[in-house]
Biopython code that builds the backbone (N, CA, C, O; Angstrom):
import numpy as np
from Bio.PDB.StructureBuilder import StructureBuilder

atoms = [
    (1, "UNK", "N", (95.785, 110.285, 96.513)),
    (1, "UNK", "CA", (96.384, 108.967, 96.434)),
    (1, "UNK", "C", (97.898, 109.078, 96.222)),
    (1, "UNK", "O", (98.761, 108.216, 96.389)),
    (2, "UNK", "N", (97.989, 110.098, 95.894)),
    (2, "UNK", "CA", (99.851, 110.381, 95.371)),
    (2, "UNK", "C", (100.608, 110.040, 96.367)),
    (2, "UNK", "O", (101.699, 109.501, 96.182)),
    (3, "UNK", "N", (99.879, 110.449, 98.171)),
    (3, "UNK", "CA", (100.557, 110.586, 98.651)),
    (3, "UNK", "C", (101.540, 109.198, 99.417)),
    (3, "UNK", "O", (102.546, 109.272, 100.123)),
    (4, "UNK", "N", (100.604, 107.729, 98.836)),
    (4, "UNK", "CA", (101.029, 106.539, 99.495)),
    (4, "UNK", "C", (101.916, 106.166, 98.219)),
    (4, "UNK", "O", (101.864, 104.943, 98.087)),
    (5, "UNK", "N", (102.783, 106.802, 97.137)),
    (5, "UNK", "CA", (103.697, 106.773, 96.201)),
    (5, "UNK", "C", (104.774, 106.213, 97.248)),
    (5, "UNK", "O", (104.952, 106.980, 98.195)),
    (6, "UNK", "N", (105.648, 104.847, 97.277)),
    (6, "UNK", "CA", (106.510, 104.912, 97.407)),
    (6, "UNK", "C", (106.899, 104.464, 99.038)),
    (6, "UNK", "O", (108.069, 104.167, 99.277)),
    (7, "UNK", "N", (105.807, 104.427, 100.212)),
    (7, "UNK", "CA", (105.705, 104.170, 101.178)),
    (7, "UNK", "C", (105.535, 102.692, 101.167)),
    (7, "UNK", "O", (105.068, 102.000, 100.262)),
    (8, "UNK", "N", (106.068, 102.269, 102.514)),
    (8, "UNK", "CA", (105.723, 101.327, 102.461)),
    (8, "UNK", "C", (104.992, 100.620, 103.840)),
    (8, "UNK", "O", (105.181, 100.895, 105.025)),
    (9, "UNK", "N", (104.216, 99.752, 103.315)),
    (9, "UNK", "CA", (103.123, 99.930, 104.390)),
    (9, "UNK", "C", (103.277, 98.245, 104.818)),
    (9, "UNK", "O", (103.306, 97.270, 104.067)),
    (10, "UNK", "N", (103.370, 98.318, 106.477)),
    (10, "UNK", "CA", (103.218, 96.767, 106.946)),
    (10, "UNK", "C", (102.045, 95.595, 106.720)),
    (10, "UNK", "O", (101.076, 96.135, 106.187)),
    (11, "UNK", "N", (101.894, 94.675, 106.867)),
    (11, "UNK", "CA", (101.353, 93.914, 107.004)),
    (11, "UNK", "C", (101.998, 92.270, 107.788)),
    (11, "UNK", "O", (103.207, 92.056, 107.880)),
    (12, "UNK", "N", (100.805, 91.144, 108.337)),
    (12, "UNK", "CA", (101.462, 90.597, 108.991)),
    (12, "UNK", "C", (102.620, 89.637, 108.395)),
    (12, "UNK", "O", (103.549, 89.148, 109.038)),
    (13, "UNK", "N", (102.362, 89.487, 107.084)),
    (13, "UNK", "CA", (103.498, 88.573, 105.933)),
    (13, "UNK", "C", (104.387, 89.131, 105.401)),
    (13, "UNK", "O", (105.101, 88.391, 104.724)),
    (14, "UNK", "N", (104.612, 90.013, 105.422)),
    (14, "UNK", "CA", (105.516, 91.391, 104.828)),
    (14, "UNK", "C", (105.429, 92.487, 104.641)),
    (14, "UNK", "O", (105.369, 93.094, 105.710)),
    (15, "UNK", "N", (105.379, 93.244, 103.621)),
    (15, "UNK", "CA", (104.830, 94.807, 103.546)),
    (15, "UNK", "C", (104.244, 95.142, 101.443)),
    (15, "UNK", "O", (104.182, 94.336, 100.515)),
    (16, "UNK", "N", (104.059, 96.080, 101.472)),
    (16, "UNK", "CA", (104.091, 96.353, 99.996)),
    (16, "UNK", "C", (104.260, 97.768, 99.895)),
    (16, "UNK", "O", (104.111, 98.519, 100.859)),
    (17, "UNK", "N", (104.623, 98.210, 98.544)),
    (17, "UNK", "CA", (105.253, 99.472, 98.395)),
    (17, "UNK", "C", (104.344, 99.728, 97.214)),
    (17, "UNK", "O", (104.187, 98.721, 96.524)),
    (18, "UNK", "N", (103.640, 100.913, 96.756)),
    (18, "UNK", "CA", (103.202, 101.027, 96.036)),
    (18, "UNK", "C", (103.600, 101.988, 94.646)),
    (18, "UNK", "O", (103.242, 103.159, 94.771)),
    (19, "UNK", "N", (104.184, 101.706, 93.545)),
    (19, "UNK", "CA", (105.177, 102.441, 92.789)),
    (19, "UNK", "C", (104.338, 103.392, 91.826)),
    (19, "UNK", "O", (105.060, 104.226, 91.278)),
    (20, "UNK", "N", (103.621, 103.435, 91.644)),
    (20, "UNK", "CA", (103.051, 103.566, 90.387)),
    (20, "UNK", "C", (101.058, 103.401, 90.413)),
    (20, "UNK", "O", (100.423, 102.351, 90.321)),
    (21, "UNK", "N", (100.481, 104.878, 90.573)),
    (21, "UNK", "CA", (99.093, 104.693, 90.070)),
    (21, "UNK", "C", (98.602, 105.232, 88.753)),
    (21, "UNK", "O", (98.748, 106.454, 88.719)),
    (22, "UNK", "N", (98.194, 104.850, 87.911)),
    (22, "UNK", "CA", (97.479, 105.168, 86.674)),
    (22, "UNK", "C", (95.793, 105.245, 86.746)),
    (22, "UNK", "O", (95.060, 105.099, 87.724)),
    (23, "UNK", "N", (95.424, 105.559, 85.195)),
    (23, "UNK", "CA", (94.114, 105.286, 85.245)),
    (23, "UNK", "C", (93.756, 103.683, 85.703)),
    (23, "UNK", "O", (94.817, 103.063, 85.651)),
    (24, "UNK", "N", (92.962, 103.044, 86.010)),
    (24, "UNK", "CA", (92.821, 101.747, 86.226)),
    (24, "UNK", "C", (93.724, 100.869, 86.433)),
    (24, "UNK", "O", (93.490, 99.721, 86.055)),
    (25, "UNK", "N", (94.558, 101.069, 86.864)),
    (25, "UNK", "CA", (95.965, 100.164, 87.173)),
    (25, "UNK", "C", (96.838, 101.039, 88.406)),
    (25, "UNK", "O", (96.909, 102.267, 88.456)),
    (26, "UNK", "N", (97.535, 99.983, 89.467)),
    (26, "UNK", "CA", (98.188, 100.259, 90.343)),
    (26, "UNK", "C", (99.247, 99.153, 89.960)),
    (26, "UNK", "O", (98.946, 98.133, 89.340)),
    (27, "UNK", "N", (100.438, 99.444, 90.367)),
    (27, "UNK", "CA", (101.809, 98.933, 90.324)),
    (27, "UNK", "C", (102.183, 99.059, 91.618)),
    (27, "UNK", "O", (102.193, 100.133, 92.219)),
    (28, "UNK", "N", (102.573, 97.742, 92.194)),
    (28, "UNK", "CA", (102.866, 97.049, 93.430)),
    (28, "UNK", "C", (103.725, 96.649, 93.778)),
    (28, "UNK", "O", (103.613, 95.437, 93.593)),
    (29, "UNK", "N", (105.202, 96.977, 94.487)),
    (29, "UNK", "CA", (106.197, 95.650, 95.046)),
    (29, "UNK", "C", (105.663, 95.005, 95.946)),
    (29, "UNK", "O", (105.292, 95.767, 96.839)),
    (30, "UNK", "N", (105.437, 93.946, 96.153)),
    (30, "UNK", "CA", (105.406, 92.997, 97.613)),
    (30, "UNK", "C", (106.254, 92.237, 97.705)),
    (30, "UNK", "O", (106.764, 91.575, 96.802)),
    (31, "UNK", "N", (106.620, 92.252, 99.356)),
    (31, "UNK", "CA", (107.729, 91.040, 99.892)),
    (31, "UNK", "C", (107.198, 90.491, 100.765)),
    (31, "UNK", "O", (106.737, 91.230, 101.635)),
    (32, "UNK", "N", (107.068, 89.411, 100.892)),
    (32, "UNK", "CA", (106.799, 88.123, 101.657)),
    (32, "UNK", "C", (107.294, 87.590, 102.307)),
    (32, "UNK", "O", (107.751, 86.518, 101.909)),
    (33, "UNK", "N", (107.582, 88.116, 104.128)),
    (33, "UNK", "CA", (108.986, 87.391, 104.596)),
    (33, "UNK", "C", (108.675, 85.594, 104.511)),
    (33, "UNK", "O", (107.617, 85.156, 104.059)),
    (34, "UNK", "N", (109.814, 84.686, 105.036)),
    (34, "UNK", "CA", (109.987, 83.368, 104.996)),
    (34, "UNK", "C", (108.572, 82.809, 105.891)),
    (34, "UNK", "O", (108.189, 83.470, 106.856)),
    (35, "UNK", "N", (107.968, 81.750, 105.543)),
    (35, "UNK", "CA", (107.354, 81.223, 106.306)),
    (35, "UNK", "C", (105.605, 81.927, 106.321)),
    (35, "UNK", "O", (104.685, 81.516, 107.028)),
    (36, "UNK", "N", (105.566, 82.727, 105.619)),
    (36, "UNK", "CA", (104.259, 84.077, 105.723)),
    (36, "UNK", "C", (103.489, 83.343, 104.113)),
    (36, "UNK", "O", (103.841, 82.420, 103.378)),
    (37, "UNK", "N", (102.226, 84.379, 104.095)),
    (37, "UNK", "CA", (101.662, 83.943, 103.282)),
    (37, "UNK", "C", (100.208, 85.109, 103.354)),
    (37, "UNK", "O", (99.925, 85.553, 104.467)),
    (38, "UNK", "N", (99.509, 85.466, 102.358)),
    (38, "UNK", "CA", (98.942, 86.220, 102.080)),
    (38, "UNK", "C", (97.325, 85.620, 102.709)),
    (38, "UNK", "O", (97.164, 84.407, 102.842)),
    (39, "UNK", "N", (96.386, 86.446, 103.004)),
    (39, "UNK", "CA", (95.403, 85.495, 103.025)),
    (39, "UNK", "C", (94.813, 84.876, 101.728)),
    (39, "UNK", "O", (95.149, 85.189, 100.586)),
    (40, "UNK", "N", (93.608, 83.675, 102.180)),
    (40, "UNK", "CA", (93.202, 83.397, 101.330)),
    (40, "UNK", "C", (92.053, 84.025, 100.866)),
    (40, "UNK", "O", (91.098, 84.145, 101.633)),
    (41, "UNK", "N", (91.982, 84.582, 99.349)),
    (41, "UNK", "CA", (91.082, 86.059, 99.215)),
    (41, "UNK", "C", (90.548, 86.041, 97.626)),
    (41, "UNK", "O", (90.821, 85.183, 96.787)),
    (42, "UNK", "N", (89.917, 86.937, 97.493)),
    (42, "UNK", "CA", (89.552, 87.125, 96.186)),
    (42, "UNK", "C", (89.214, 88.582, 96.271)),
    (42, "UNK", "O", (89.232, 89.083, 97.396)),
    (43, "UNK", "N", (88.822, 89.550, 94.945)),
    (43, "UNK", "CA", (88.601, 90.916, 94.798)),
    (43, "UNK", "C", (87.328, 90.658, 94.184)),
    (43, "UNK", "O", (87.006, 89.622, 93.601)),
    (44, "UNK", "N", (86.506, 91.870, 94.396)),
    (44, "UNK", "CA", (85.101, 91.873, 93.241)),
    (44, "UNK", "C", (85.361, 93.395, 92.514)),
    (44, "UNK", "O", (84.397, 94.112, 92.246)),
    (45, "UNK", "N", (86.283, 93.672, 92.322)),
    (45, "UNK", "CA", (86.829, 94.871, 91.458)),
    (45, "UNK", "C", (87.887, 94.650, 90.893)),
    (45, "UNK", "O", (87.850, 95.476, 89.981)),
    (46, "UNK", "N", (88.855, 94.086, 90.788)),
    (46, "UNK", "CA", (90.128, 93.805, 90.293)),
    (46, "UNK", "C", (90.613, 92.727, 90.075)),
    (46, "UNK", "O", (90.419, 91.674, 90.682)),
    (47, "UNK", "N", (91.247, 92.927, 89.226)),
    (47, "UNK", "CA", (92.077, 91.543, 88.304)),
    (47, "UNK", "C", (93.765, 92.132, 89.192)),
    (47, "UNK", "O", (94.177, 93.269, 89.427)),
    (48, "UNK", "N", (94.349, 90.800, 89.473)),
    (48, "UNK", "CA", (95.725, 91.035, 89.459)),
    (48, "UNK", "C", (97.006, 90.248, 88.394)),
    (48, "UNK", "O", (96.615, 89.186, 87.909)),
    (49, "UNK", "N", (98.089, 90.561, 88.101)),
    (49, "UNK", "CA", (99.206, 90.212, 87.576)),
    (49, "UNK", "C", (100.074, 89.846, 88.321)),
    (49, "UNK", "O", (100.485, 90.917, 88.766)),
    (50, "UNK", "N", (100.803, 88.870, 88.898)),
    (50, "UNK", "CA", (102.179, 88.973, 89.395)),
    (50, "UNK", "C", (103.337, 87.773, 88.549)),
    (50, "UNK", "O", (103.332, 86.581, 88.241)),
    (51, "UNK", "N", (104.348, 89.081, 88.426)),
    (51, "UNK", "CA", (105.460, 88.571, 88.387)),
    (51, "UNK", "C", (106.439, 88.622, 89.307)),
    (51, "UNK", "O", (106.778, 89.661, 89.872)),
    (52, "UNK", "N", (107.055, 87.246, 89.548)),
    (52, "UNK", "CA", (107.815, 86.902, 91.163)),
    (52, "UNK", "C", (109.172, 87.509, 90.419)),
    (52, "UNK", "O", (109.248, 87.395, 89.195)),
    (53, "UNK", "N", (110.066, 88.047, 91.037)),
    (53, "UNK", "CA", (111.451, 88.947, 90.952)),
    (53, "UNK", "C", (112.213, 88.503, 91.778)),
    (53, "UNK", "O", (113.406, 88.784, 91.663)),
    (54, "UNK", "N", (111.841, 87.814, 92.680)),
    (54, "UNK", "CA", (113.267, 87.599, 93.916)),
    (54, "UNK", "C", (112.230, 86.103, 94.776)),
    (54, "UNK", "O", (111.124, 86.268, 95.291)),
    (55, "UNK", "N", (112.911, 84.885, 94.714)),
    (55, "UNK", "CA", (112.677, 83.494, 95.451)),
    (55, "UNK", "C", (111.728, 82.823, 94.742)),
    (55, "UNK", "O", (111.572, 82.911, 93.524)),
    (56, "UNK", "N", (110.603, 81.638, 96.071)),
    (56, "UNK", "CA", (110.132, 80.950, 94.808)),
    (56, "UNK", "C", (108.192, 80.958, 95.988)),
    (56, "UNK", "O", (108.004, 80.894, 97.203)),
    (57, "UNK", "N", (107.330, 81.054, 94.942)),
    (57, "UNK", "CA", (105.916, 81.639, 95.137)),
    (57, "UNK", "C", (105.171, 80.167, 95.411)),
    (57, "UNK", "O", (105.443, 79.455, 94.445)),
    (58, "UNK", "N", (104.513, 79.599, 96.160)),
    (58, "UNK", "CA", (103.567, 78.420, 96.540)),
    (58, "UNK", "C", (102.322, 79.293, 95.966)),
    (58, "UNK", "O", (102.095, 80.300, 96.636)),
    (59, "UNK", "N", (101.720, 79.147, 95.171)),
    (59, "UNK", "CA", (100.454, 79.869, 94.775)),
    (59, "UNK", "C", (99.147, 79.280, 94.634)),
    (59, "UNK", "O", (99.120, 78.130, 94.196)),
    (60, "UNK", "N", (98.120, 79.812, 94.902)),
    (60, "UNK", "CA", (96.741, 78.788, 94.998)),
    (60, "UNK", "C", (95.822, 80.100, 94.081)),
    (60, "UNK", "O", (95.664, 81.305, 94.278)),
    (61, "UNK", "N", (95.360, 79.151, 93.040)),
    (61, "UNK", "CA", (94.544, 79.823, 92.503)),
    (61, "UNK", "C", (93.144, 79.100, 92.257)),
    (61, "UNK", "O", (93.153, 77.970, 91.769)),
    (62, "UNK", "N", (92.251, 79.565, 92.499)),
    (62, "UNK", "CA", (91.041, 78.984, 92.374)),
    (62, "UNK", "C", (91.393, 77.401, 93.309)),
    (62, "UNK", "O", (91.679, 77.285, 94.501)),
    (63, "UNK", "N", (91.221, 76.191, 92.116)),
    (63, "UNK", "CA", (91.440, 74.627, 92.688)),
    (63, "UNK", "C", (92.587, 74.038, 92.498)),
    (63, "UNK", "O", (93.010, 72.895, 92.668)),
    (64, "UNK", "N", (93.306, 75.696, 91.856)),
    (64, "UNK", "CA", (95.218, 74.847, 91.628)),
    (64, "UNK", "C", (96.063, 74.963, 92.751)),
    (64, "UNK", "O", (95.702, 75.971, 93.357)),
    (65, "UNK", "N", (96.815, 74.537, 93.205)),
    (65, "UNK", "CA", (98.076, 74.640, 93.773)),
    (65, "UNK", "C", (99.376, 74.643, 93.019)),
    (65, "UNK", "O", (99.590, 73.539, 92.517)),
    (66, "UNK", "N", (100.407, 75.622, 92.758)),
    (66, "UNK", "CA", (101.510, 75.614, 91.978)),
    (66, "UNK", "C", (102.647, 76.254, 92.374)),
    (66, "UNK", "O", (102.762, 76.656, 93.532)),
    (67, "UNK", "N", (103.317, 76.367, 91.732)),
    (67, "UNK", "CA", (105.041, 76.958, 91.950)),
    (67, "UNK", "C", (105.197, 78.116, 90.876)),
    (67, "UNK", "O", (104.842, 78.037, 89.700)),
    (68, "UNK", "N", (105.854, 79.315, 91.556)),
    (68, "UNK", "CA", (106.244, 80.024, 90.467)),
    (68, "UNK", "C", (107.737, 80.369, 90.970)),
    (68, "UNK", "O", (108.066, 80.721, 92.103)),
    (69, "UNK", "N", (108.531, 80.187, 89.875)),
    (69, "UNK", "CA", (110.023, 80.822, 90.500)),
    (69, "UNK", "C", (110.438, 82.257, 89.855)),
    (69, "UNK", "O", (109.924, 82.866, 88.916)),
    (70, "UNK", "N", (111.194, 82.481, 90.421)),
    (70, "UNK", "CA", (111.997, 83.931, 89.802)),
    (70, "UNK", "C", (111.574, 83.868, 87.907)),
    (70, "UNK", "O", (111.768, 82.836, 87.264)),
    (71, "UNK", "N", (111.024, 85.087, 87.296)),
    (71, "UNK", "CA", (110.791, 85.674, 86.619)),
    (71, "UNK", "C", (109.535, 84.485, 85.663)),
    (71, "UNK", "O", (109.611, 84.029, 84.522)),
    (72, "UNK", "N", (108.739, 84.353, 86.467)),
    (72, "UNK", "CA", (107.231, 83.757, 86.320)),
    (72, "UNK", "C", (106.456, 84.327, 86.461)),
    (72, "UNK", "O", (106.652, 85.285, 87.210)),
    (73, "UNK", "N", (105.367, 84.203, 86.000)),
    (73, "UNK", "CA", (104.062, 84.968, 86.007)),
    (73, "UNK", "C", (102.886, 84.588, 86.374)),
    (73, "UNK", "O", (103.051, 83.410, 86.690)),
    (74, "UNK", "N", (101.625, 84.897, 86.553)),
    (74, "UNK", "CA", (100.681, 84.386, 86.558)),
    (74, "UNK", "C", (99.534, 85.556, 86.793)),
    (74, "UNK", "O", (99.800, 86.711, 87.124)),
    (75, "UNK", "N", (98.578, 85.177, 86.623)),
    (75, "UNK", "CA", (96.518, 86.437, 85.971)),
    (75, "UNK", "C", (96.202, 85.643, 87.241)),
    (75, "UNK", "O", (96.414, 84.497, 87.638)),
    (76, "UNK", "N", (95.432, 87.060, 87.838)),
    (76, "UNK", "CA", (94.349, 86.413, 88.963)),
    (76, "UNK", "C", (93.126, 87.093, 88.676)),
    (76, "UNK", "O", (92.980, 88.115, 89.348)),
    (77, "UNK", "N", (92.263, 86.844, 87.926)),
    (77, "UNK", "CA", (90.859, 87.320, 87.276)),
    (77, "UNK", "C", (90.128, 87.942, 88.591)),
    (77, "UNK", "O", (90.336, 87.570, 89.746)),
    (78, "UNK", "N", (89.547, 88.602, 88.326)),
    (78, "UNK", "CA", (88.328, 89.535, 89.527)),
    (78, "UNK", "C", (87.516, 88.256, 89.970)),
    (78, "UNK", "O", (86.881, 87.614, 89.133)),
    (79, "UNK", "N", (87.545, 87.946, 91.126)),
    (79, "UNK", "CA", (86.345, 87.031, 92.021)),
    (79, "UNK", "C", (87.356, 85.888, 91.852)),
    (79, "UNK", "O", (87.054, 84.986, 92.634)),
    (80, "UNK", "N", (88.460, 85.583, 91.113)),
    (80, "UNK", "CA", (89.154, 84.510, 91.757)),
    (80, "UNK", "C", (89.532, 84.187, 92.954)),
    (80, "UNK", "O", (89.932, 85.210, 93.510)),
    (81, "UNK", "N", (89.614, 83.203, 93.693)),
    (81, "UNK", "CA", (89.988, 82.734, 95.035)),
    (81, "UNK", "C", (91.772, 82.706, 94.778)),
    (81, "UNK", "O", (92.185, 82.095, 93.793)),
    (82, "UNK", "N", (92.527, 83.231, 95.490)),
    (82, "UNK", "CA", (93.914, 82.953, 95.543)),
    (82, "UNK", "C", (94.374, 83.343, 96.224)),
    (82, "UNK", "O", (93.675, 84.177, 96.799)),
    (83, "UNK", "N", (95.936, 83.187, 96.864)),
    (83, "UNK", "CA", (96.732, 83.072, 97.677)),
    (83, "UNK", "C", (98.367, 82.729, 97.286)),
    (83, "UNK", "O", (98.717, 81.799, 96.560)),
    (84, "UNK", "N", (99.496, 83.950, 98.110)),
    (84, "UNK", "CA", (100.837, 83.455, 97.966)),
    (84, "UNK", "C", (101.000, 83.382, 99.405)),
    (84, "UNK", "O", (100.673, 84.075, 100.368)),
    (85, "UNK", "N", (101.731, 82.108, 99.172)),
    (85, "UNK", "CA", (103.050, 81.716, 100.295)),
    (85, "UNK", "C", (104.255, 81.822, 100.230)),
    (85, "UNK", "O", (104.773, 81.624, 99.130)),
    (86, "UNK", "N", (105.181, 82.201, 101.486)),
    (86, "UNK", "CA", (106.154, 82.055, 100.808)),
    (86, "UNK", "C", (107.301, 80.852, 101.980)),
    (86, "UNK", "O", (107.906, 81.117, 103.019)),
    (87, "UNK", "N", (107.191, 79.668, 101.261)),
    (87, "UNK", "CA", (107.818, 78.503, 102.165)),
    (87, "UNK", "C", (109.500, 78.524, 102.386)),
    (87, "UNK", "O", (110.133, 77.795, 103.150)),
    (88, "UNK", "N", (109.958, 79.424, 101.618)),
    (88, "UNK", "CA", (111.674, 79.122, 101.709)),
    (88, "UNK", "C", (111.907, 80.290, 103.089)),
    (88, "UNK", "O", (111.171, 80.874, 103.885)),
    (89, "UNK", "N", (113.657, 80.192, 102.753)),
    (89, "UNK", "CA", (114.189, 80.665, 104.136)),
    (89, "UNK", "C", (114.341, 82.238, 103.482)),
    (89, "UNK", "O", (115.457, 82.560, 103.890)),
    (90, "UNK", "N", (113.969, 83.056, 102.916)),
    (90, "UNK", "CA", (114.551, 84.151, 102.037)),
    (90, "UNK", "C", (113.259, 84.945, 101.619)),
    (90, "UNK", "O", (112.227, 84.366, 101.278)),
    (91, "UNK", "N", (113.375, 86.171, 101.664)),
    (91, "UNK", "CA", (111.912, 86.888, 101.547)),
    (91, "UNK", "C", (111.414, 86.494, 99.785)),
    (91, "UNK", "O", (112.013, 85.768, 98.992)),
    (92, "UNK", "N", (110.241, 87.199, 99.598)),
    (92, "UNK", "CA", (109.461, 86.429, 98.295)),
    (92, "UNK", "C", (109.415, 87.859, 97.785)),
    (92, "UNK", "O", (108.892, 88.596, 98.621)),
    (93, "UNK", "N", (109.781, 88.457, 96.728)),
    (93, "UNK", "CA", (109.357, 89.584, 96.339)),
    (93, "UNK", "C", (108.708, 89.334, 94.843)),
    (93, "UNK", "O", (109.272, 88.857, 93.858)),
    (94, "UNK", "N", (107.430, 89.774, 94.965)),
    (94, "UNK", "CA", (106.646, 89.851, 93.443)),
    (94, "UNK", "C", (106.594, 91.874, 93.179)),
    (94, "UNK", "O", (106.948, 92.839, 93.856)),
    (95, "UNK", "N", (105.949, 91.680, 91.828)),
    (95, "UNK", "CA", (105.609, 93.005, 91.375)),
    (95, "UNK", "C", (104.419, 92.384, 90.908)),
    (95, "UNK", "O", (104.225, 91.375, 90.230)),
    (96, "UNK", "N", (103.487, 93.431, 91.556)),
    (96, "UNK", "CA", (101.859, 93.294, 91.543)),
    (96, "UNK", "C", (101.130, 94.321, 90.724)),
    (96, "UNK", "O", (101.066, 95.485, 91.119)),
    (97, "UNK", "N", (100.402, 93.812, 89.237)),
    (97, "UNK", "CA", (100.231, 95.176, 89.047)),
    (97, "UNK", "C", (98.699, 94.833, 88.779)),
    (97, "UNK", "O", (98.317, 93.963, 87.996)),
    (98, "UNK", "N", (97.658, 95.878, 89.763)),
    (98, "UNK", "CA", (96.540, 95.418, 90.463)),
    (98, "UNK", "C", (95.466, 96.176, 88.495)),
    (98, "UNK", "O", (95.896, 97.217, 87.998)),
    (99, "UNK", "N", (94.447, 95.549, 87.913)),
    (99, "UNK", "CA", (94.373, 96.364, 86.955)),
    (99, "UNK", "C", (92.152, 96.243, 87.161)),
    (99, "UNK", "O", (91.478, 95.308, 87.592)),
    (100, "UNK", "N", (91.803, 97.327, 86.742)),
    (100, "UNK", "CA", (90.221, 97.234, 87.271)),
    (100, "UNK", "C", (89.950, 98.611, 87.514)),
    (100, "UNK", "O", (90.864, 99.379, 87.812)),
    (101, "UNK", "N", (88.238, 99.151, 87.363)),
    (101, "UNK", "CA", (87.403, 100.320, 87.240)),
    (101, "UNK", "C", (87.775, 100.902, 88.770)),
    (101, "UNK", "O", (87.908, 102.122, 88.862)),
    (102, "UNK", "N", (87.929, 100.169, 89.846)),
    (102, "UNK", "CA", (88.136, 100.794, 91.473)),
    (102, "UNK", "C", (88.944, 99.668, 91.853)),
    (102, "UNK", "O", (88.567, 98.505, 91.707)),
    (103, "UNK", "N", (90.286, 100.076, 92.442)),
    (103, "UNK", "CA", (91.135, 99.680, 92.194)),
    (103, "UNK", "C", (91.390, 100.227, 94.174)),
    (103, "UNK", "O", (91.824, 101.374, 94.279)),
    (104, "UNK", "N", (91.098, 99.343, 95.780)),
    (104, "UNK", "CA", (91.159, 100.073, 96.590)),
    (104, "UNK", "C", (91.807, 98.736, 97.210)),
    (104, "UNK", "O", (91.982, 97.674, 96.614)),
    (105, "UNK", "N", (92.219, 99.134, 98.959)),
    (105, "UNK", "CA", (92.737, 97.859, 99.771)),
    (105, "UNK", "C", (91.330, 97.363, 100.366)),
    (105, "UNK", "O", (91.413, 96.261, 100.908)),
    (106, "UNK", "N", (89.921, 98.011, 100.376)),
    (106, "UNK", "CA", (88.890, 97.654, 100.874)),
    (106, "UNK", "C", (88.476, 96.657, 99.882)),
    (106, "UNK", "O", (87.666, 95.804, 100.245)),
    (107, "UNK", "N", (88.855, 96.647, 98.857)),
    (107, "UNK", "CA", (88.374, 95.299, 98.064)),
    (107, "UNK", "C", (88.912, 93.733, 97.866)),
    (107, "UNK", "O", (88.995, 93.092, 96.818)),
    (108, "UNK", "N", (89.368, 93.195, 99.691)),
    (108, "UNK", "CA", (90.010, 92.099, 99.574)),
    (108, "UNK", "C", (88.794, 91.266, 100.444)),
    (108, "UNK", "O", (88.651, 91.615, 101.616)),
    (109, "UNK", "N", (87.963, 90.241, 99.946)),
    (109, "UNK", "CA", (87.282, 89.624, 100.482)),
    (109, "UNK", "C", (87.923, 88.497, 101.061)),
    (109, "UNK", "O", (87.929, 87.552, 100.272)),
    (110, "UNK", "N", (88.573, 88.201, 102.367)),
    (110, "UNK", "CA", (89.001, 87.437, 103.557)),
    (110, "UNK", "C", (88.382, 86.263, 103.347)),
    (110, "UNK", "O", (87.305, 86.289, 103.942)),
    (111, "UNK", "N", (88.602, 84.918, 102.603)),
    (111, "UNK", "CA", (88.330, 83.477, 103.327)),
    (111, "UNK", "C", (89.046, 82.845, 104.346)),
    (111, "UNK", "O", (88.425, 82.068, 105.072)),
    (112, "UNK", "N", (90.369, 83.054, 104.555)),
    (112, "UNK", "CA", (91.044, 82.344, 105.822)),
    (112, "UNK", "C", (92.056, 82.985, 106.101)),
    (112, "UNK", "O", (92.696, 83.266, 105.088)),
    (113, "UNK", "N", (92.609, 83.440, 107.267)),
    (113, "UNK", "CA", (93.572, 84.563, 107.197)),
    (113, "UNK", "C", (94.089, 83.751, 108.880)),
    (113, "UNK", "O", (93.468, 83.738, 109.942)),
    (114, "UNK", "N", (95.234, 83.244, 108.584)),
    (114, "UNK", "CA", (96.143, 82.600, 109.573)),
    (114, "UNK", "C", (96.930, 84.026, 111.199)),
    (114, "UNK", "O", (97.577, 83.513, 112.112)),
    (115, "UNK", "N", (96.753, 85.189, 111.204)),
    (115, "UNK", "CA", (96.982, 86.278, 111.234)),
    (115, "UNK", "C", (95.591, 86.668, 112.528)),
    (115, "UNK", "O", (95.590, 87.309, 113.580)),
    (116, "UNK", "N", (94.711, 86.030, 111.893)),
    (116, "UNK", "CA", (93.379, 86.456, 112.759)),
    (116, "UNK", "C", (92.803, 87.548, 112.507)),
    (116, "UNK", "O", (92.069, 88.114, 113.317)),
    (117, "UNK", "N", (93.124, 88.073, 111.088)),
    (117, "UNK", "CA", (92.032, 89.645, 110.406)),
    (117, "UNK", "C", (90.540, 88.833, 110.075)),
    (117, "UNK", "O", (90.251, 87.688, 109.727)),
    (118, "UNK", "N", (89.731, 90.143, 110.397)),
    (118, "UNK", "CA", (88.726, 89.666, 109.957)),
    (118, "UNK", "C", (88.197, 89.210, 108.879)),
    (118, "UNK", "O", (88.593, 89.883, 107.927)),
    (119, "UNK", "N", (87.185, 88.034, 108.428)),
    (119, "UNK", "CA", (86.765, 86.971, 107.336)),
    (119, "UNK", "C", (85.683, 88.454, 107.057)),
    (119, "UNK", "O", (85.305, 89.374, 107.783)),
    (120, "UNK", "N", (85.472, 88.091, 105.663)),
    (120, "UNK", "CA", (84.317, 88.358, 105.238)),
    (120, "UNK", "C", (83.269, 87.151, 104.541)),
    (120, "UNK", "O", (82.148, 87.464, 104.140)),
]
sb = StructureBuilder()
sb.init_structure("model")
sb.init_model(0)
sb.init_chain("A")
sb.init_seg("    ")
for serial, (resi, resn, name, xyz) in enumerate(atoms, 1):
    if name == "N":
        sb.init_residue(resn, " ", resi, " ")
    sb.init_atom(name, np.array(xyz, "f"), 0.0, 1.0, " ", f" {name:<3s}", serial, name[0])
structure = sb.get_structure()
């Protein structure tokens, strides 16, 4: 796993860089170019953290819809439904720090993905 330290890997909303693996915890940059947005998803292994570092986060958690701006936070519990957007003209950068017993990218269960990846 050492070896995805620091790479950074595409996706269709931006990319993420992965800084940091521990026991049960991964440490995450993600950027979100303008107009992009994550699918809508949940994990059945992992809890996430993000704190937004750079613009401002449209976030859906479970039945909320909210705002997070520069140096905000917010818990996304294991099997929560959620989702970032990012609506301004300026990329979205959070720090993601993913925390749980298996901690993989195969554990993103797909409800709507604008992109056309496959649903689960």
């Amino acid at each position: 796993m050492k070896n995805s330290l620091n790479k950074i890997v595409s996706r269709p909303w931006g990319n993420f860089k992965t800084i940091h693996i521990g026991d049960n915890f991964t440490v995450k940059i993600l950027t979100i170019h303008p107009n992009s947005q994550i699918s809508l998803q949940y994990h059945n292994n992992r809890s996430e953290h993000w704190i937004i570092t750079k613009g401002i986060a449209n976030i859906t958690k479970g039945d909320q819809n909210f705002i997070l701006n520069e140096n905000e936070v917010t818990f996304i519990e294991k099997e929560e439904i959620h989702r970032i957007e990012n609506k301004e003209k300026y990329d979205l950068v959070i720090v993601e720090v993913q925390t749980g017993e298996k901690i993989s990218e195969n554990d993103i269960v797909r409800l709507d993905d604008i992109y056309g990846r496959k649903l689960y």
